[in-house]
VOVEXKE-790622 format. One record per residue (C-alpha): x, y negated, z; residue number from 1; residue in three letters. Coordinates in nm, 3 decimals, always signed. Layout:
REM residues N
         x         y         z     k     r
         X         Y         Z   NUM   ALA
...
This chain:
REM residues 435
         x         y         z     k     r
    -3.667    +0.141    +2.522     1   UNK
    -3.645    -0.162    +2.294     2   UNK
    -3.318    -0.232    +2.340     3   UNK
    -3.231    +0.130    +2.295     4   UNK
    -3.426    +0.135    +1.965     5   UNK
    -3.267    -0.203    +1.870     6   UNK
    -2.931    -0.077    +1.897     7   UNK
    -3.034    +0.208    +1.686     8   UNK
    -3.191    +0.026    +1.426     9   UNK
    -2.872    -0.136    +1.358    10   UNK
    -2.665    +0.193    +1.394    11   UNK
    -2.898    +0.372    +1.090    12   UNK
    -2.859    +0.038    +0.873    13   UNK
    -2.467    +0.058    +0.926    14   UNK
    -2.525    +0.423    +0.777    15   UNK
    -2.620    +0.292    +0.450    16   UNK
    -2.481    +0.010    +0.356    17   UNK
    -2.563    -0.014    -0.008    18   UNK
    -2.957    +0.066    +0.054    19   UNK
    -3.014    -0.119    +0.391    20   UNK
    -2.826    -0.419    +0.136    21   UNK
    -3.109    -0.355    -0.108    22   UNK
    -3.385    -0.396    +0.121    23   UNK
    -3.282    -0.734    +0.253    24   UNK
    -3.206    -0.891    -0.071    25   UNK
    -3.581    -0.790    -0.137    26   UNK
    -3.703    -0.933    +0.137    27   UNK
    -3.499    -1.235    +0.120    28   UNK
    -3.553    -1.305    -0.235    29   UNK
    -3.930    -1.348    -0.180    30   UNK
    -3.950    -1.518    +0.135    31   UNK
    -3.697    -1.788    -0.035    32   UNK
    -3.868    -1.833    -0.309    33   UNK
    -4.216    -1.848    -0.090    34   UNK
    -4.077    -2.053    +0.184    35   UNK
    -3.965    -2.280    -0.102    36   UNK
    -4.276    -2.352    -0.260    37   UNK
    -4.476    -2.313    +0.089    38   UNK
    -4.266    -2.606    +0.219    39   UNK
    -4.314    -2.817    -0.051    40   UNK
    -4.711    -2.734    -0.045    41   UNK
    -4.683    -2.845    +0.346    42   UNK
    -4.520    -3.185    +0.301    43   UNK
    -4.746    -3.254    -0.003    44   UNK
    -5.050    -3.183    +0.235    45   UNK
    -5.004    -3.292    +0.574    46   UNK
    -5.189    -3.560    +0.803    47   UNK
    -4.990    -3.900    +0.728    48   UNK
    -5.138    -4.048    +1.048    49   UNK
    -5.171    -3.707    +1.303    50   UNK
    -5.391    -3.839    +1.561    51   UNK
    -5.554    -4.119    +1.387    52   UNK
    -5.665    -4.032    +1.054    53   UNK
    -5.963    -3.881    +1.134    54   UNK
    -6.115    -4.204    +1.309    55   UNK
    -5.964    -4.404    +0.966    56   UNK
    -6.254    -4.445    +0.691    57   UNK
    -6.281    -4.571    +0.340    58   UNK
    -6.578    -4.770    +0.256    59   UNK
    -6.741    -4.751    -0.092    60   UNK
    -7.039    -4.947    -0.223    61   UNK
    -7.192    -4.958    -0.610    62   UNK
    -7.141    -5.300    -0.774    63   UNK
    -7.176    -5.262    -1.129    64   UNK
    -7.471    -5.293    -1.360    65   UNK
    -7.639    -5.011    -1.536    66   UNK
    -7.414    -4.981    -1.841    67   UNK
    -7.260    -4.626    -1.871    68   UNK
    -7.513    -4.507    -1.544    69   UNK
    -7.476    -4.142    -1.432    70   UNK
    -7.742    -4.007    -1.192    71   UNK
    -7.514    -3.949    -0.877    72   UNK
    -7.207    -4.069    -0.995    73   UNK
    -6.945    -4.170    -0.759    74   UNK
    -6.919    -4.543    -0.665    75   UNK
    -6.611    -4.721    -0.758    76   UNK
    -6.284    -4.678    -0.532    77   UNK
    -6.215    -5.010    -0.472    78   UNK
    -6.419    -5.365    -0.344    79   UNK
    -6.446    -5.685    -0.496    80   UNK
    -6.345    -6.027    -0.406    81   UNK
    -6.628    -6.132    -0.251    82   UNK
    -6.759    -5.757    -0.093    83   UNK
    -6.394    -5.717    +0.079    84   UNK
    -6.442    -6.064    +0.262    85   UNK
    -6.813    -6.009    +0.306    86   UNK
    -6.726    -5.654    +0.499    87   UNK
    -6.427    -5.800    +0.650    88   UNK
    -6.608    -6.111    +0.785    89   UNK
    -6.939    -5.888    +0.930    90   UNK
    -6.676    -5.768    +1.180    91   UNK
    -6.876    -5.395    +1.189    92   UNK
    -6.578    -5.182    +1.261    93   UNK
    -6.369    -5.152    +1.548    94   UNK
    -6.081    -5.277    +1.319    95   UNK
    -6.073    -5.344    +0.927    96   UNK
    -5.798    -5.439    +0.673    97   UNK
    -5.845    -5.582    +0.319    98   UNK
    -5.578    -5.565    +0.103    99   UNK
    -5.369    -5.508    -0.258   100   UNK
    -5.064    -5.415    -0.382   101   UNK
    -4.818    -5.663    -0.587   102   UNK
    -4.462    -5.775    -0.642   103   UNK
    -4.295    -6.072    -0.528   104   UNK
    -3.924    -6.236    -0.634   105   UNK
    -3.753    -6.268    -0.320   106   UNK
    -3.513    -6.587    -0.389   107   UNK
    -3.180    -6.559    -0.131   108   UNK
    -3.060    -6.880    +0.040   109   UNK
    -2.717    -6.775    -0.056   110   UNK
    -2.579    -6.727    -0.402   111   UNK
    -2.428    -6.359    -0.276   112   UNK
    -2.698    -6.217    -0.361   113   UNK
    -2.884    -6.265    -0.722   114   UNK
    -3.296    -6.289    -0.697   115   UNK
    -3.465    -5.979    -0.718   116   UNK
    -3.831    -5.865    -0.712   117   UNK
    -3.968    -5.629    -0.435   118   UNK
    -4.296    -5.391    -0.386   119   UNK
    -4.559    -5.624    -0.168   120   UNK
    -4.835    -5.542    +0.030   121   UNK
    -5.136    -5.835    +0.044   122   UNK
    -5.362    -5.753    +0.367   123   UNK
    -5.501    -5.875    +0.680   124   UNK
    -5.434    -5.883    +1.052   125   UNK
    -5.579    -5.538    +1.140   126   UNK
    -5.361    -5.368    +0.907   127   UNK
    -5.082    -5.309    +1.143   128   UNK
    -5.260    -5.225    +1.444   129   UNK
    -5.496    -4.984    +1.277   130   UNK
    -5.195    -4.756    +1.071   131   UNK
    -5.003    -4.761    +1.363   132   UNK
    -4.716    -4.943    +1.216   133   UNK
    -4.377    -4.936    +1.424   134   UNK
    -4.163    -5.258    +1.460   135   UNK
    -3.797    -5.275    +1.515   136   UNK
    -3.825    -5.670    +1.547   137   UNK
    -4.119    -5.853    +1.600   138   UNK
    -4.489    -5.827    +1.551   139   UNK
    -4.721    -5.864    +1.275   140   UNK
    -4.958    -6.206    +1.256   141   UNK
    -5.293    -6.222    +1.410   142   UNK
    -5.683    -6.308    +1.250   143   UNK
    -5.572    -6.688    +1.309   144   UNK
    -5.308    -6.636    +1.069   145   UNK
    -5.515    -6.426    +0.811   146   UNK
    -5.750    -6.774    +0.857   147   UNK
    -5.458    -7.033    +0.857   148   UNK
    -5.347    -6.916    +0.521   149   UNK
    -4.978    -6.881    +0.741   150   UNK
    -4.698    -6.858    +0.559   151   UNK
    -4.624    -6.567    +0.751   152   UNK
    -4.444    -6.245    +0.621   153   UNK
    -4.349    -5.878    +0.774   154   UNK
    -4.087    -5.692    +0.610   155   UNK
    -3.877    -5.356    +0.626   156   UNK
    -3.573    -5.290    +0.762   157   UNK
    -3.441    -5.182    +0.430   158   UNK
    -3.519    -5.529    +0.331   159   UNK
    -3.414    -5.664    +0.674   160   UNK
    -3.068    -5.495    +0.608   161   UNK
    -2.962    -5.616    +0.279   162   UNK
    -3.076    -5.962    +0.342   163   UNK
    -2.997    -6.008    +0.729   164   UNK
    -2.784    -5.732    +0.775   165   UNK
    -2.970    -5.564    +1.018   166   UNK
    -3.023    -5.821    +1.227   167   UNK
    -3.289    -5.985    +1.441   168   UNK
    -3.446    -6.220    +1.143   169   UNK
    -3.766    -6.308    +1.364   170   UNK
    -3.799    -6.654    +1.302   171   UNK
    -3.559    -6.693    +0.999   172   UNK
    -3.725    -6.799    +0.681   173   UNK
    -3.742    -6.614    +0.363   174   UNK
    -3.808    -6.790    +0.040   175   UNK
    -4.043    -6.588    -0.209   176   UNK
    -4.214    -6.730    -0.529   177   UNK
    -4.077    -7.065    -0.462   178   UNK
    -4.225    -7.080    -0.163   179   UNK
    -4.080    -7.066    +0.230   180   UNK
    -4.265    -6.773    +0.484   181   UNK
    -4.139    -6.734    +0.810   182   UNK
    -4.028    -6.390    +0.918   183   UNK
    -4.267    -6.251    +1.184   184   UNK
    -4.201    -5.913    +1.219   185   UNK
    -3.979    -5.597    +1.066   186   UNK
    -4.081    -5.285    +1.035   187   UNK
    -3.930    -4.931    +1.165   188   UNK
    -3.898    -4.640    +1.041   189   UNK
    -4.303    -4.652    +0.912   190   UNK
    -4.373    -4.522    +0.557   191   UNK
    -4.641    -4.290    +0.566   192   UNK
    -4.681    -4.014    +0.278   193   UNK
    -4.889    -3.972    +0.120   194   UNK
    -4.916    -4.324    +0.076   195   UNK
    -5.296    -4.326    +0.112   196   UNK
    -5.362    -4.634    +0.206   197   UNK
    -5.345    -4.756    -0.173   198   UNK
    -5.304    -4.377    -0.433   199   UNK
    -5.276    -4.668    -0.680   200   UNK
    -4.901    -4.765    -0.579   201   UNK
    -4.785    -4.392    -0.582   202   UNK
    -4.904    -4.118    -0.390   203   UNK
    -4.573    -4.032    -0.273   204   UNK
    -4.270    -4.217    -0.172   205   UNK
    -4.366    -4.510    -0.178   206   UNK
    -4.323    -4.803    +0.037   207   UNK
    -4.355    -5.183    +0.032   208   UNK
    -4.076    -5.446    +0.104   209   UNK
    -4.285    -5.758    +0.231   210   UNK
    -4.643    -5.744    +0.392   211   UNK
    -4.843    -6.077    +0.309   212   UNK
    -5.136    -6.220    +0.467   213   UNK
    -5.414    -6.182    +0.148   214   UNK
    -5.550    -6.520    +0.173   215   UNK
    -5.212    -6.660    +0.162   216   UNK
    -5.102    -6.456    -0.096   217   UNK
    -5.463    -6.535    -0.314   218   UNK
    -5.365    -6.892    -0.204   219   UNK
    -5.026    -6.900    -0.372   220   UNK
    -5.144    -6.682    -0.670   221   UNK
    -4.926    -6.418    -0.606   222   UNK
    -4.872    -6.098    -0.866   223   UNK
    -5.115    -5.877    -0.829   224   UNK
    -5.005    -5.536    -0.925   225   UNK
    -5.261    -5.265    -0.936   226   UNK
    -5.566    -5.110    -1.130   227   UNK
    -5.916    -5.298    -1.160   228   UNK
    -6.227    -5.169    -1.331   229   UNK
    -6.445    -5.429    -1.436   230   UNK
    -6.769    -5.418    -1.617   231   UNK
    -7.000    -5.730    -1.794   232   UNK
    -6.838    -6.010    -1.899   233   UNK
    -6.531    -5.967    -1.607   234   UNK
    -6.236    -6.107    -1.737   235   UNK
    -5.917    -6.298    -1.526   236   UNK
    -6.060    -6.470    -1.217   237   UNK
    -5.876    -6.683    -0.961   238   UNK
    -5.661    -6.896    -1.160   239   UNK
    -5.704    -6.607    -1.462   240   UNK
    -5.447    -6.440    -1.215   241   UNK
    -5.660    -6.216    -1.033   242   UNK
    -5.972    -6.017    -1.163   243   UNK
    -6.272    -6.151    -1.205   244   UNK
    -6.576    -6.125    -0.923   245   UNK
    -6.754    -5.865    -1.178   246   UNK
    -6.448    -5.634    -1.119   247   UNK
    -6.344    -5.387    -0.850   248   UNK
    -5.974    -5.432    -0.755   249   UNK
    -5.952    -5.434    -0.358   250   UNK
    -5.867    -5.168    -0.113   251   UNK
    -6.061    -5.156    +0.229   252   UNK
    -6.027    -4.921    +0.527   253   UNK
    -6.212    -4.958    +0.852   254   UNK
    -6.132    -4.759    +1.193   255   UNK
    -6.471    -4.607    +1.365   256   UNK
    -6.331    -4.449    +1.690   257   UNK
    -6.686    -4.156    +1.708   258   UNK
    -6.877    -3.974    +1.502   259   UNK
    -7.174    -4.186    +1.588   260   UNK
    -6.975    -4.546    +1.503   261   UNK
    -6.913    -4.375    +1.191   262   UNK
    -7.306    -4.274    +1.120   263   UNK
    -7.358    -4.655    +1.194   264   UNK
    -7.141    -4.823    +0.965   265   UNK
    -7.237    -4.583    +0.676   266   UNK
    -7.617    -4.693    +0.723   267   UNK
    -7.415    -5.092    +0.774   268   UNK
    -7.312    -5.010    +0.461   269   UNK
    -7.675    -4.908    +0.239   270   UNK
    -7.857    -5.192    +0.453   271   UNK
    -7.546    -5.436    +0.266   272   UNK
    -7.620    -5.279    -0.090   273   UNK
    -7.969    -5.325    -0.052   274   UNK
    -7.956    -5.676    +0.065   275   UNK
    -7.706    -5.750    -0.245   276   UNK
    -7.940    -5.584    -0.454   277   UNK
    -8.245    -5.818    -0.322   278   UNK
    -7.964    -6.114    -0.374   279   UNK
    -7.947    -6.001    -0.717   280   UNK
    -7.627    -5.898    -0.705   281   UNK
    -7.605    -5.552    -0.722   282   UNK
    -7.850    -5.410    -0.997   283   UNK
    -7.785    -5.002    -0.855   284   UNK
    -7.984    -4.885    -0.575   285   UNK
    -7.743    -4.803    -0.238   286   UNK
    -7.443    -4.567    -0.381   287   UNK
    -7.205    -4.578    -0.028   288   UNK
    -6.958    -4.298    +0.029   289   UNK
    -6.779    -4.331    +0.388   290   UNK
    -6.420    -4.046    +0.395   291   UNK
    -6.171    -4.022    +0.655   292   UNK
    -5.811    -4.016    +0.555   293   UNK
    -5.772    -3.643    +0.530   294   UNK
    -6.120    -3.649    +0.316   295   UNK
    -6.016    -3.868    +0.041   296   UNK
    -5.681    -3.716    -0.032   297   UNK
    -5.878    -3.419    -0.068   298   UNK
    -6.137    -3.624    -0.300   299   UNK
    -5.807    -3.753    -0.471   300   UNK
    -5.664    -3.447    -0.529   301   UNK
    -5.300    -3.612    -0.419   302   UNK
    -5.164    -3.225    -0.393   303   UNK
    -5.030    -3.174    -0.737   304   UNK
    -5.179    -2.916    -0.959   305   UNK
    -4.800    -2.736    -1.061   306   UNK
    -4.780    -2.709    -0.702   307   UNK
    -5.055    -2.493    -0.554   308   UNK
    -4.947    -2.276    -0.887   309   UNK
    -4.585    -2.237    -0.809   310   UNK
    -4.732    -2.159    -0.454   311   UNK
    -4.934    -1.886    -0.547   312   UNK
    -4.685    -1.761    -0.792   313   UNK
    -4.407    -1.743    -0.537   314   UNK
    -4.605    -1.504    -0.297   315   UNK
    -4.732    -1.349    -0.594   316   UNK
    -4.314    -1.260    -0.642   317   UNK
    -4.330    -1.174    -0.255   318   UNK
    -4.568    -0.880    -0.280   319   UNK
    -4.342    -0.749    -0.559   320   UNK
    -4.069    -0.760    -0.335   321   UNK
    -4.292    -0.638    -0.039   322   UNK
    -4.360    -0.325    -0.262   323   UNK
    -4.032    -0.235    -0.384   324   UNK
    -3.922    -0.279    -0.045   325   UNK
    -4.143    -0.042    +0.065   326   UNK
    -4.037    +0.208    -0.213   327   UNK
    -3.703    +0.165    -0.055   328   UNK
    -3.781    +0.214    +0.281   329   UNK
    -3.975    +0.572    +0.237   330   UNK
    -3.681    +0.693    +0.068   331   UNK
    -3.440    +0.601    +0.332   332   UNK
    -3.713    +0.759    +0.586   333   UNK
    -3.787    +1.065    +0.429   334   UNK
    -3.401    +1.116    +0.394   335   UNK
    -3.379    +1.140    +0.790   336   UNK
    -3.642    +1.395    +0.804   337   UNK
    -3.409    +1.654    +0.960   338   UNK
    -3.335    +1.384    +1.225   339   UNK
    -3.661    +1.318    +1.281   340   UNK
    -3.724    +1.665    +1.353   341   UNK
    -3.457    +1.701    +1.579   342   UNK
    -3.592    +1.411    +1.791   343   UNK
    -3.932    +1.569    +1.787   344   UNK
    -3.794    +1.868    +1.886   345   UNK
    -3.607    +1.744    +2.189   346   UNK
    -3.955    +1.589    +2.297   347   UNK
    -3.986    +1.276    +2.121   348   UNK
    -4.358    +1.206    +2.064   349   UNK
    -4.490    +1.036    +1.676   350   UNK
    -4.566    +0.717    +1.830   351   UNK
    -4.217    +0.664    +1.970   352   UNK
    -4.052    +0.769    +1.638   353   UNK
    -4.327    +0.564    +1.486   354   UNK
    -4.198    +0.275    +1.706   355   UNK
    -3.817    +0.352    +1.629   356   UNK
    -3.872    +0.265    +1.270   357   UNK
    -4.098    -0.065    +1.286   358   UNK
    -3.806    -0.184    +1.477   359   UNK
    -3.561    -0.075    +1.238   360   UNK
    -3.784    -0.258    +0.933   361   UNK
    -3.817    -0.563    +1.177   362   UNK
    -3.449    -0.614    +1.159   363   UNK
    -3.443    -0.575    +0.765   364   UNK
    -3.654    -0.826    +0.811   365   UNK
    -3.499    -1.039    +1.039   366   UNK
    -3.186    -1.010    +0.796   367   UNK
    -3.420    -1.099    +0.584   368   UNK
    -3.513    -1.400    +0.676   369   UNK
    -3.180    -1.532    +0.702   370   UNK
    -3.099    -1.473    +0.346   371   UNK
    -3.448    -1.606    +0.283   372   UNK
    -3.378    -1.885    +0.467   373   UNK
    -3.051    -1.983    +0.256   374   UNK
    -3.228    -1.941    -0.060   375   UNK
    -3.500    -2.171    +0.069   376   UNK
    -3.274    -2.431    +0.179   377   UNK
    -3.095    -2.413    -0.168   378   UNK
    -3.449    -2.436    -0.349   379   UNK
    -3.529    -2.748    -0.147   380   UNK
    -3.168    -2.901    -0.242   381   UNK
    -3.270    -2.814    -0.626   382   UNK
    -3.634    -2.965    -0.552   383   UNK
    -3.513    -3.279    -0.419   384   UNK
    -3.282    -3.316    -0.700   385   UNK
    -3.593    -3.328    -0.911   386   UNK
    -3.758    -3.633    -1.103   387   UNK
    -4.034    -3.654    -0.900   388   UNK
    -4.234    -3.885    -0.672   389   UNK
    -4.235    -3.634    -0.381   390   UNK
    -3.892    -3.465    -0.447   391   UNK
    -3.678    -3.686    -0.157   392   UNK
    -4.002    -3.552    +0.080   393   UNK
    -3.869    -3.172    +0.046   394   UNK
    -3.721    -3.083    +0.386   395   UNK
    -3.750    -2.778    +0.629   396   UNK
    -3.959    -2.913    +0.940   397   UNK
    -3.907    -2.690    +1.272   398   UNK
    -4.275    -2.504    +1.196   399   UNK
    -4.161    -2.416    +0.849   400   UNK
    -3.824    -2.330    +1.019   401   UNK
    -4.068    -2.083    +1.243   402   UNK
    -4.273    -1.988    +0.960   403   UNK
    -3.944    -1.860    +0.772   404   UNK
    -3.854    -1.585    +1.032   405   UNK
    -4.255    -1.493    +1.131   406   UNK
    -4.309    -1.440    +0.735   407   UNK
    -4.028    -1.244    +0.721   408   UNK
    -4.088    -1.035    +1.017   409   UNK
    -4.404    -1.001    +0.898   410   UNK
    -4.368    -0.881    +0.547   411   UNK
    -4.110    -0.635    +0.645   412   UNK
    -4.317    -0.481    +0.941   413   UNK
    -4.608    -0.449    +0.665   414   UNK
    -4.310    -0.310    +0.445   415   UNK
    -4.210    -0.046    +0.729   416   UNK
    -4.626    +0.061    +0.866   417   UNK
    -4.639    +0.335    +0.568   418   UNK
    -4.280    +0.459    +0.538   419   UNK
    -4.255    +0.465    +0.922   420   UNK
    -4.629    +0.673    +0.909   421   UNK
    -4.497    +0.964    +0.642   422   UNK
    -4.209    +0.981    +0.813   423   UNK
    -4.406    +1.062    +1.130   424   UNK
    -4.607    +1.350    +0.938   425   UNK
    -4.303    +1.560    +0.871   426   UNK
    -4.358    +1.891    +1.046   427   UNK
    -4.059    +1.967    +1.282   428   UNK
    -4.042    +2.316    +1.225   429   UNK
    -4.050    +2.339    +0.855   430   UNK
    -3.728    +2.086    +0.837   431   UNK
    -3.565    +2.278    +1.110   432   UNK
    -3.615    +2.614    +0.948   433   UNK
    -3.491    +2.537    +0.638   434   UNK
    -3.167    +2.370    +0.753   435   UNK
């Protein structure tokens, strides 16, 4: 009977042109606009490392001194000097990675190309193991390096192109800051948004040229490029380059593969403040948070605020359309009443007619949705065309693809459930008698 209905769902829309035309621009203006926004919200909001972020943690511990204290106030969002090394060094993780952002002027061995800075990444061993980095060429250096002070460098294939034109450079050297590194490794296609590692850099689209051992890169008093909060006396501190040790300025992430790892290193990390606190060091008493990836974007509120609005706003114009399209379907049901009758009459019972006309709203709907899914296409053109850090991110995945035509379907069935009903309650005999 499906197909039969089917087949006359599309025979009664041929019937009316103009209204059944109506009905779909309805529905297709609001799931455009909807699917728009909704896609936008998704990319803005999804996992950066599916599968792994929830075994990925950020460490915080309470340095600073008592001036400005606020019962319960959060501890600061980065590490010190000499905490990142000490937490690095205790080893209490089943992989850790210090690091900081910064730019470095890549010089070219040939005069084709004039000097130029690039986005740098300063961090340890772990690093590339632990975010699941992908390499076209190469690997990244090991905790020998990170030691060694190596004069090692990974970099991206973006980089890798416009200075080796794509090729194998593994091996080649690279001269940066006056200084030779030897190409270990290049990156593929890795750049995960947001870019949570460091919100400091960017939250969105961003992504580092060359990756640096840190002790190399503290070694050669590389730019550091990133925020610090500092409190005493903390003023410039390794060759007045980078902050002082009274100054948070570090970014540390550990990788606890269970729950119960995770329970351990957070009580690692109060035993640490206390013991820094008996040192003299920390003044506080133990002020540790421990979040997984997904938990501190949350606590970061990465998801712009314009966003969720538009979001709501755009289903918001949905249900508009959802009602008028509802206004529109009752009057094309209630026209058919004599039909209706006729079927009835002939033996038809409500719940089949009631079943002829949800199928008849499900493919306004499924028109729909492919007007909707037009407009949302067009929407994400015009989004990505925006000035915006996450604009270039606005694409239609295959589950938003999905989500287009189910929303659509949806709405429109919702559309059809009270037309279809009154159109159900029309007594046979009172339309037959008067016609």
């Amino acid at each position: 009977m499906f197909g039969y209905y089917f087949e006359l769902a599309l025979r009664m829309l041929r019937r009316n042109k103009a209204l059944t035309a109506l009905m779909v621009l309805a529905i297709a203006l609001g799931i455009g606009t909807s699917m728009t926004t909704l896609t936008v919200l998704h990319v803005l909001t999804r996992d950066p490392l599916p599968g792994r972020s929830g075994t990925l943690y950020y460490p915080q511990i309470d340095p600073r001194d008592n001036s400005g204290a606020m019962p319960g106030k959060e501890p600061p969002e980065q590490l010190t000097l000499i905490d990142g090394f000490n937490l690095l060094h205790a080893k209490r993780a089943d992989r850790q990675a210090l690091m900081t952002g910064g730019t470095v002027p890549v010089q070219p061995d040939f005069a084709a190309i004039d000097p130029f800075y690039v986005e740098a990444r300063y961090t340890t061993a772990d690093f590339f193991p632990m975010f699941a980095a992908s390499f076209r060429y190469g690997r990244g250096w090991d905790a020998a390096d990170d030691e060694a002070k190596a004069r090692d460098v990974v970099i991206s294939s973006d980089l890798n192109a416009r200075l080796f034109g794509g090729a194998n450079s593994v091996g080649r050297t690279l001269r940066m800051a006056d200084s030779l590194f030897r190409v270990v490794g290049v990156l593929g296609n890795w750049a995960p948004n947001p870019h949570f590692y460091d919100l400091d850099t960017g939250y969105y689209g961003h992504a580092e040229q060359v990756f640096i051992p840190l002790q190399s890169a503290l070694d050669l008093h590389l730019q550091h490029e990133g925020s610090s909060d500092c409190w005493g006396n903390g003023t410039g501190g390794v060759g007045r380059i980078y902050p002082s040790p009274s100054c948070v300025w570090l970014q540390f992430w550990v990788r606890l593969d269970t729950p119960a790892k995770a329970a351990d290193y957070q009580e690692f990390l109060i035993h640490y403040s206390a013991q820094q606190q008996a040192l003299g060091r920390f003044v506080k008493a133990p002020n540790v948070r421990l979040r997984n990836v997904m938990q501190w974007l949350a606590y970061q509120q990465v998801v712009p605020d314009d966003v969720r609005l538009q979001t709501g706003l755009a289903f918001g114009f949905l249900l508009v359309c959802l009602v008028n399209t509802v206004g529109l379907m009752l009057a094309k049901f209630l026209r058919r009443g004599t039909e209706f009758s006729v079927r009835r009459a002939l033996g038809a019972s409500r719940r089949a007619l009631f079943a002829q006309l949800l199928i008849e709203s499900g493919v306004v709907g499924l028109a729909g949705g492919v007007g909707g899914l037009l407009l949302a296409l067009t929407g994400l053109w015009i989004v990505r065309h925006r000035p915006s850090d996450y604009a270039s991110l606005a694409h239609l995945d295959p589950a938003m693809l999905m989500t287009t035509f189910l929303l659509a379907l949806g709405a429109s069935l919702l559309a059809g459930l009270l037309p279809a009903w009154r159109a159900c309650q029309v007594a046979p005999a009172l339309q037959l008698k008067s016609h």
